[in-house]
N, C-alpha and C positions, 0 to 999 in steps of 0.2 A: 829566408825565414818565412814561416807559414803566416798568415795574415791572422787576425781575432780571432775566437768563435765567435757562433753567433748570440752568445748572451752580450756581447759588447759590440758590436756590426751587426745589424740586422738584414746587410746583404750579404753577409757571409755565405758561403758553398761554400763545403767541404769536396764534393764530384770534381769542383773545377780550379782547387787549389792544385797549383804546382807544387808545394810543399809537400804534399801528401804521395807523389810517387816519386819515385827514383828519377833521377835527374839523366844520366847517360844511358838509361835501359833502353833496346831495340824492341822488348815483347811487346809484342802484340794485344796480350792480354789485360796492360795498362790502359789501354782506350777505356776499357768496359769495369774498372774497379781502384781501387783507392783504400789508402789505409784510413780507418777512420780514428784509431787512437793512434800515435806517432811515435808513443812507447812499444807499442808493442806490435810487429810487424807479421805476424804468423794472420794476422785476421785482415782480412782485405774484406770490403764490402763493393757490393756488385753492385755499378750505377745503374743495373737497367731495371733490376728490377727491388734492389736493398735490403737485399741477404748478404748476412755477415758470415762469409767464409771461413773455416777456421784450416788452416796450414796451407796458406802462403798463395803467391800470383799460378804456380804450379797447380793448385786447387781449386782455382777460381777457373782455370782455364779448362779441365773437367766441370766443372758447372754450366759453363757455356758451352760446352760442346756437347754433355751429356752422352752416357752409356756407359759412366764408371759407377759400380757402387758404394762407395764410399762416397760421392756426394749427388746432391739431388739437382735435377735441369733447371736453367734456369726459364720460368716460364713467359719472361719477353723475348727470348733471342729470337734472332733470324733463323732463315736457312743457312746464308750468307756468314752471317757467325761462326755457326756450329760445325762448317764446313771446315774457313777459317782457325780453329783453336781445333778444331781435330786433325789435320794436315797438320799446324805446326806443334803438336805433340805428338803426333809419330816421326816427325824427320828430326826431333829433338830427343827420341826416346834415346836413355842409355842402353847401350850397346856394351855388352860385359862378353869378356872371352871365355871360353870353356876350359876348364880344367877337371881334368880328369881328379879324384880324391888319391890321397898320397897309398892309403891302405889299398883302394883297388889296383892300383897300380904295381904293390908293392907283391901283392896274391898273383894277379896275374906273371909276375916275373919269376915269386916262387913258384907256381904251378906248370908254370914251363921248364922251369930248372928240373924240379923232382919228376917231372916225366922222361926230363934225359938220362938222369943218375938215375934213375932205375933204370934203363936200357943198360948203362954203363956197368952196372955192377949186377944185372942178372943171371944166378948160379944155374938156373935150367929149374927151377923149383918150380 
């Protein structure tokens, strides 16, 4: 359970409450951010520098890493950081398979059909 805020503990942290991040998460990106309302977990706020992120640790970790547009760098990182959350968002990036569209697929099969049956069935015309 999360401890006070700080209107009732005046040594309250919110940066260094365990409450505030996920208890069995490996990212990375939990060092550097925290939820700061506990209801609503889309908004991570970045300890380093205390920008409130909005859509999630995935968002925050483009903040630290910077060169997405959709959000803005965070202006205490490191190199060390930026490096950091940019390596583990590409070896985390989804990886989606290609599918061909059912319509082109479906043109291309008739377009190969009708250029036989027209061999098939040509009178000399």
């Amino acid at each position: 359970m999360a401890t006070p805020p700080a209107s009732v503990n005046p040594a309250y942290d919110p940066k260094t409450d365990p409450g505030r991040k996920p208890k069995k998460s490996k990212d990375p990106g939990w060092k550097y951010g925290y939820w700061a309302e506990l209801g609503n977990r889309d908004e991570v706020t970045c300890t380093l520098c205390g920008t409130m992120v909005h859509g999630g640790i995935k968002r925050l970790k483009q903040h630290l890493a910077g060169g997405f547009g959709d959000s803005k760098i965070c202006s205490e990182t490191t190199t060390e950081i930026r490096v950091e959350m940019t390596n583990y968002l590409e070896k985390h990036k989804r990886q989606r398979p290609m599918y061909l569209d059912d319509e082109e697929e479906q043109v291309e099969k008739n377009g190969l059909q009708a250029a036989n049956n027209h061999d098939e069935f040509d009178d000399g015309y």
